[in-house]
C-alpha positions as CSV (number, residue, x, y, z in Angstrom):
1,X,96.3,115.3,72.7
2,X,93.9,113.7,70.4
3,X,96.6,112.1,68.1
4,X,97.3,109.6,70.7
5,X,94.4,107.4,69.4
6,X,95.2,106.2,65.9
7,X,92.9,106.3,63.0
8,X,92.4,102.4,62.8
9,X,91.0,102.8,66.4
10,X,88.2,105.4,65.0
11,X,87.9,103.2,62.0
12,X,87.1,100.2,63.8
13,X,84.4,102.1,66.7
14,X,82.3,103.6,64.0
15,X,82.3,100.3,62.1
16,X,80.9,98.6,65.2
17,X,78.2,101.4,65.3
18,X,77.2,101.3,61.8
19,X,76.6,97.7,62.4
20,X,74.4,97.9,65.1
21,X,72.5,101.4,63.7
22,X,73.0,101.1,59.9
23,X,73.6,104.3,59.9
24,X,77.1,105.8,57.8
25,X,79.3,107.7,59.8
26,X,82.5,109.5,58.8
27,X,85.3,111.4,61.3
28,X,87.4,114.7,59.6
29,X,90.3,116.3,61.4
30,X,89.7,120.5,61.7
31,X,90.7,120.9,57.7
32,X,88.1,118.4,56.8
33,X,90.3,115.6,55.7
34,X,88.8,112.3,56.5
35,X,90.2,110.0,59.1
36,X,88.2,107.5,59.5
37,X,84.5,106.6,57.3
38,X,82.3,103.4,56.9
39,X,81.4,104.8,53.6
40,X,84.7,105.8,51.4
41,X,84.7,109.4,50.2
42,X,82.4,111.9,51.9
43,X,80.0,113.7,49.4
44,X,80.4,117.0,51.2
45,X,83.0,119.5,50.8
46,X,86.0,119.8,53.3
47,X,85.7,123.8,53.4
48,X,82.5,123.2,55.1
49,X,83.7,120.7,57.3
50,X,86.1,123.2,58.2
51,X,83.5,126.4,58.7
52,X,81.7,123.7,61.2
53,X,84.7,123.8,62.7
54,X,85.6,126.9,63.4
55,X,81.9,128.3,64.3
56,X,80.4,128.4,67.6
57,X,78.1,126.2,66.9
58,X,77.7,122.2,68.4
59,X,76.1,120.8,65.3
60,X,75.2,121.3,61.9
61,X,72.9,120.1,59.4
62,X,74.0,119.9,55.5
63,X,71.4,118.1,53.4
64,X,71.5,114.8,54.6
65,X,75.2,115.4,57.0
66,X,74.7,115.8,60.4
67,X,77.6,117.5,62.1
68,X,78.8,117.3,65.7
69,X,81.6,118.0,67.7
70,X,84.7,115.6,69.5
71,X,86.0,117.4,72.0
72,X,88.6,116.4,74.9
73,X,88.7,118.8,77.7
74,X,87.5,122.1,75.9
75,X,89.6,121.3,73.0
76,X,88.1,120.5,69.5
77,X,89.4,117.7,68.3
78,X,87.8,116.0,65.2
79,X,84.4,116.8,63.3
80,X,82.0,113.2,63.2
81,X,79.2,113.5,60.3
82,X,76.5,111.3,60.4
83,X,74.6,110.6,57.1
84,X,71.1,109.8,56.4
85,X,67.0,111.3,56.7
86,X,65.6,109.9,59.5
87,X,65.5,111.4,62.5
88,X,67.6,108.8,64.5
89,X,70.6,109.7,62.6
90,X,71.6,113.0,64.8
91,X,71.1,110.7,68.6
92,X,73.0,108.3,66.6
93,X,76.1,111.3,66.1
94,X,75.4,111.7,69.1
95,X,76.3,108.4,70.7
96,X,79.2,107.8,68.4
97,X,80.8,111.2,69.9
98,X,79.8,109.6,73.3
99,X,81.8,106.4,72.4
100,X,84.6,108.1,70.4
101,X,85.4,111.5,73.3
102,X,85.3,108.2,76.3
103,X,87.9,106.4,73.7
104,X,90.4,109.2,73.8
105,X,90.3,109.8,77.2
106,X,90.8,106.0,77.7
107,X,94.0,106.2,75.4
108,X,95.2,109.7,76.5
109,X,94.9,108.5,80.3
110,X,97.1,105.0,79.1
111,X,99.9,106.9,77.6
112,X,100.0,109.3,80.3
113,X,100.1,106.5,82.8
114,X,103.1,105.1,80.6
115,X,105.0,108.3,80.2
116,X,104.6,108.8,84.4
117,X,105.8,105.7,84.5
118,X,109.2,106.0,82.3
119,X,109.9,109.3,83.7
120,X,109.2,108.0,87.6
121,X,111.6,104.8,86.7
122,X,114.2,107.4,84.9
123,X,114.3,109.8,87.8
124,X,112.8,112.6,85.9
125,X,110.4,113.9,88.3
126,X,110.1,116.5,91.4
127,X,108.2,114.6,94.4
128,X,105.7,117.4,94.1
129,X,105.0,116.0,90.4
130,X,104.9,112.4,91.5
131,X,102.2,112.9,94.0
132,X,100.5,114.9,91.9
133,X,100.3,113.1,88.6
134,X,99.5,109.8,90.6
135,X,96.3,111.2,91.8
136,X,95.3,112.4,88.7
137,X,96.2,109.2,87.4
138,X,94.4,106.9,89.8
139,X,97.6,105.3,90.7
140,X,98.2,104.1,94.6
141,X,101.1,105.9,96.4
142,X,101.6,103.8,99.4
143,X,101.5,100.5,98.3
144,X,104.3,97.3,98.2
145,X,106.0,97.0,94.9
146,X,108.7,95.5,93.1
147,X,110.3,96.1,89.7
148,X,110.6,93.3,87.3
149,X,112.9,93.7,84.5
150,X,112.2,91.0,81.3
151,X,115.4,90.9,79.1
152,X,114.4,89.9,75.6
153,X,117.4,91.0,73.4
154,X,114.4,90.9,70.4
155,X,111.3,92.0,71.1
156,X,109.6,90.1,68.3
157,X,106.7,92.6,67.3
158,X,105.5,93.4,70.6
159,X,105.3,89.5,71.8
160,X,106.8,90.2,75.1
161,X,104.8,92.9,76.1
162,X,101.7,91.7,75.4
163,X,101.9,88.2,76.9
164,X,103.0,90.6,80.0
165,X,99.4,92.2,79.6
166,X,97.6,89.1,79.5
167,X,99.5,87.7,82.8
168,X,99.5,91.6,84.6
169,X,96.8,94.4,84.6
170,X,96.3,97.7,85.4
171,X,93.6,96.5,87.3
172,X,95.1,94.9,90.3
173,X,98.0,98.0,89.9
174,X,100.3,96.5,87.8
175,X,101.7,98.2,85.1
176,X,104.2,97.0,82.0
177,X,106.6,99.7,80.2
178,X,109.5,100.1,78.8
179,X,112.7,102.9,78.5
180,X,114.8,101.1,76.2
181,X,115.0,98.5,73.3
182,X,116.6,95.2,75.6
183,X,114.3,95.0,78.3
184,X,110.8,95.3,79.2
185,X,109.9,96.7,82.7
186,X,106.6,95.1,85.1
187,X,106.3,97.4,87.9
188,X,104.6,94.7,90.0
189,X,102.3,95.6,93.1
190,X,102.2,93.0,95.9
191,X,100.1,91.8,98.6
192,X,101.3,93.6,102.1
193,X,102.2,89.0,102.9
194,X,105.0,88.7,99.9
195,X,107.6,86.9,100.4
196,X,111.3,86.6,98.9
197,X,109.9,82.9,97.6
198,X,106.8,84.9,96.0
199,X,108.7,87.7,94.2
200,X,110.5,84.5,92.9
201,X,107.6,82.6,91.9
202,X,106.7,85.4,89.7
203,X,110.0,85.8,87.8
204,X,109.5,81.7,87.2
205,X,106.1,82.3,86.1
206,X,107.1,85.0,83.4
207,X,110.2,82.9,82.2
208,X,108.2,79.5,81.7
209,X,105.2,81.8,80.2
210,X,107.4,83.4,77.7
211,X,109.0,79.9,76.5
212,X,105.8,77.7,76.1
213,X,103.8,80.8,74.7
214,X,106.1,82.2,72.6
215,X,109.5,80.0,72.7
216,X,111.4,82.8,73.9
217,X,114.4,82.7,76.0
218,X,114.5,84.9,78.5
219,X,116.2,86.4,81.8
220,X,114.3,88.3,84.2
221,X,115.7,89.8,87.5
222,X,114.1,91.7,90.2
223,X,114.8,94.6,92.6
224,X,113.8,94.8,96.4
225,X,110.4,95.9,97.4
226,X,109.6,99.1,98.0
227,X,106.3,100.7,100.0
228,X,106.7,104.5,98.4
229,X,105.8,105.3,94.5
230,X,109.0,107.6,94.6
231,X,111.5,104.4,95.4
232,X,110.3,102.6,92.5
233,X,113.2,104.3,90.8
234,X,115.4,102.1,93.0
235,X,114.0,99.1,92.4
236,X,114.5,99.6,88.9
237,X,118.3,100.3,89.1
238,X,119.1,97.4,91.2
239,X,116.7,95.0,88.6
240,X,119.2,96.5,85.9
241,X,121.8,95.7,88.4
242,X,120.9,92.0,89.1
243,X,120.5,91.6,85.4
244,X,124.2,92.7,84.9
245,X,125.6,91.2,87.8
246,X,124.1,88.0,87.2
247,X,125.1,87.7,83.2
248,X,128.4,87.9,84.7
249,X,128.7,85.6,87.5
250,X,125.4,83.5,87.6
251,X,124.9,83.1,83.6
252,X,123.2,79.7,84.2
253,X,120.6,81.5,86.0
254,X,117.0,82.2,84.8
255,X,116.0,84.3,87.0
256,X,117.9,86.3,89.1
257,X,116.9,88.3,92.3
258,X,119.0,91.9,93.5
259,X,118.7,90.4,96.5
260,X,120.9,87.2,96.4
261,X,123.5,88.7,94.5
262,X,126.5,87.8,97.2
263,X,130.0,88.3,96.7
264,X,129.3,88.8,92.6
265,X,127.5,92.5,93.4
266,X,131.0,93.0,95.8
267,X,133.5,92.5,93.2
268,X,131.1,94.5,90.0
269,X,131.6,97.6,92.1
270,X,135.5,97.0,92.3
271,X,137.7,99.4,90.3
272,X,139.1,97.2,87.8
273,X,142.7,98.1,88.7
274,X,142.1,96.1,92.1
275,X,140.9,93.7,90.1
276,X,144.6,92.8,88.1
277,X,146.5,93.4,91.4
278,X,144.5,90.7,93.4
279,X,144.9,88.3,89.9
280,X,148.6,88.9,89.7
281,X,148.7,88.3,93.6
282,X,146.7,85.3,93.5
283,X,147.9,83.5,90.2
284,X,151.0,85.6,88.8
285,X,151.9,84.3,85.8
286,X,149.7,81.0,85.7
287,X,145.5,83.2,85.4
288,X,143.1,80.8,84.5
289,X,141.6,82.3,81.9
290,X,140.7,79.0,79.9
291,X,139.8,76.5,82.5
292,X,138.5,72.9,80.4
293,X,134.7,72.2,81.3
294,X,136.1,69.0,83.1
295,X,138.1,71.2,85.6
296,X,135.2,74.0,86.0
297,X,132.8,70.9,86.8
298,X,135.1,70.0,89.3
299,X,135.8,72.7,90.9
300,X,132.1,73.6,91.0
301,X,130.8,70.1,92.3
302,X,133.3,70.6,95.4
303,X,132.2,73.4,96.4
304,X,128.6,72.6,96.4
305,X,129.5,69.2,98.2
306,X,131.5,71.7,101.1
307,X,134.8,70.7,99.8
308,X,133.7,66.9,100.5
309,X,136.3,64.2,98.3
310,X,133.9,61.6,98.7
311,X,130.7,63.4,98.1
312,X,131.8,64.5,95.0
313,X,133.7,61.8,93.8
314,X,130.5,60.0,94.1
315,X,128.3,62.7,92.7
316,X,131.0,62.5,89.2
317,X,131.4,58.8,89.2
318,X,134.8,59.3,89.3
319,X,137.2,57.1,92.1
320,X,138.5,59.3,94.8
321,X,141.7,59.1,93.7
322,X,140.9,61.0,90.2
323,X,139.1,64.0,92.3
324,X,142.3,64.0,94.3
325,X,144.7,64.0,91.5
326,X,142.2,66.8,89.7
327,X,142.9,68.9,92.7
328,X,146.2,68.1,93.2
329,X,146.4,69.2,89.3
330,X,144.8,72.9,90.4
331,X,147.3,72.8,93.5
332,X,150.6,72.5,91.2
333,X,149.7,75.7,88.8
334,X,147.9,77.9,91.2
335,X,149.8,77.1,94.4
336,X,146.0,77.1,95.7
337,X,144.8,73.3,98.0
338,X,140.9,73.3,97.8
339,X,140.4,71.3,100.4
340,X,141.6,73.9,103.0
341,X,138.7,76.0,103.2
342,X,140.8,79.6,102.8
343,X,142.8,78.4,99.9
344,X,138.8,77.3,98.4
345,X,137.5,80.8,99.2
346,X,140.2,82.3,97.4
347,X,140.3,80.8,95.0
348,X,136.1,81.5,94.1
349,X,136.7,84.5,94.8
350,X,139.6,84.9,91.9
351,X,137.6,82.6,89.6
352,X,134.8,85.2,89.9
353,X,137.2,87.8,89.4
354,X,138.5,86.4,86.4
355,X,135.4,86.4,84.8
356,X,134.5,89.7,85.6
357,X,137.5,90.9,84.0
358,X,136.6,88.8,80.8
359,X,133.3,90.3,80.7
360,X,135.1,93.5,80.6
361,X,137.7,92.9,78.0
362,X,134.8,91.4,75.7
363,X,132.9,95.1,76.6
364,X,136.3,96.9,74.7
365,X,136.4,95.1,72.0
């Protein structure tokens, strides 16, 4: 279990010690091979590094080499020699085994908190095994939490996840992971007051964060809350949901929450069969594959505006009589009057559609 501290960690602790206590100190794996050492090459030979190793014994002395034990739970895991005459040179071993056995537990308990967490948001895990590995692991069971997913497409050496750390810590239960290369997971704990705005707030928060600190451009979405460790798993899957869902109908959007997904979560669980029969119902011949930005921007502005011609006329700076010819325009190849309020839902609906159907074909090719 050891291994999951690296050398430069060792390195770098027994270089802080020796700057405080002068004194050299070197750390061998079981062979005697050297790992870490404030003074290059040991002068003492790795076969009796290795008899150390294997005897009974807790410590050694060997001229000037004071040997002592690491050990993590019972198990023997590197050899520390401290090197020099006087007599504060063996408490000093002693210490730096203090520091360097506290170290790996640190560590091992961190990448067993991470693997629980990947297997708990991959489903891998009996509920017997949840409850259990969260107590060992000091993690909450009961507690309100959401899952926020950071999509990042490149995660530039780490960037992501460690401005994630510096905004969320383990502290106040938060915890950062991730299960694959595109997206990096915040399993976020919230006060028992959140609120829809709140879990929003957040996803803001990390998007303008990533941009000013490290001009990244990214999406994040969010699952519903969840009060039981064992639904975080759900939370997850409808984040990775939102975050589909949304590239799809809501691509403008930021942030986007499971949540608010609407009609676009309706028609990403259709069979895509139903899909092309409600097109060739709706459009036939004439699909609007390729609407011109001019015609999208119309279309969109008169639906926000409640299918209001003078509203949006006004909003486009364009006379009434151009919006009603631009509709008009829509009416002759789709058959389809936006003003009436069915023909409008209809035809959103299709538009939405169509798109989803593009997003497919671009998945084939």
């Amino acid at each position: 279990m050891g291994k999951m501290i690296s050398n430069q960690t060792i390195q770098i602790s027994i270089e802080e010690l020796k700057a405080i206590t002068k004194v050299d100190l070197c750390v061998c794996n079981l062979s005697g091979t050297l790992v870490a050492s404030t003074a290059g090459q040991m002068d003492i030979a790795a076969g009796l590094i290795s008899g150390f190793a294997y005897s009974p014994a807790d410590s050694q002395v060997i001229g000037i080499h004071h040997l002592l034990k690491i050990m993590d739970e019972g198990e023997l895991l590197y050899i520390l020699i401290a090197r020099g005459t006087s007599e504060d040179v063996y408490m000093v071993g002693k210490i730096a085994v203090c520091q360097l056995q506290n170290l790996i537990i640190a560590y091992k308990e961190r990448f067993d908190r991470n693997n629980f967490f990947q297997n708990l948001l991959l489903d891998n895990l009996l509920l017997v095994d949840i409850y259990n590995r969260a107590k060992k692991l000091h993690i909450e069971t009961a507690a309100p939490r959401a899952v926020f997913l950071v999509e990042t497409r490149l995660e530039k050496d780490g960037i992501v996840t460690e401005l994630l750390k510096g905004m969320f810590s383990a502290h106040s239960g938060d915890y950062i992971t991730a299960v694959d290369e595109s997206s990096i997971i915040l399993i976020k704990s919230l006060e028992q007051d959140y609120t829809n705005e709140s879990l929003m707030e957040v996803a803001e928060t990390i998007v303008a964060m990533m941009n000013t600190e490290a001009l990244l451009d990214v999406k994040v979405s969010f699952g519903t809350v969840v009060q039981e460790l064992k639904d975080v798993s759900k939370s997850y899957k409808e984040a990775k949901l939102a975050l589909d869902v949304g590239k799809i109908f809501y691509a403008e959007k930021k942030t986007i929450a499971y949540g608010t997904l609407g009609i676009g979560r309706l028609i990403y669980q259709l069979p895509v069969n139903l899909c092309k029969i409600f097109i060739d119902e709706i459009f036939g011949e004439n699909v609007p594959y390729n609407l011109d930005d001019e015609t999208l921007t119309t279309i969109n502005k008169f639906f926000e505006n409640n299918l209001n011609v003078s509203e949006t006329s006004r909003q486009l700076f364009v006379h009434r009589n151009t919006l009603v010819y631009r509709i008009e325009k829509i009416q002759k190849s789709t058959g389809l009057d936006l003003r009436n309020f069915d023909d409008a839902l209809t035809f959103k609906i299709a538009l939405m559609v169509v798109n989803y159907m593009k997003y497919l074909d671009n998945l084939e090719y």
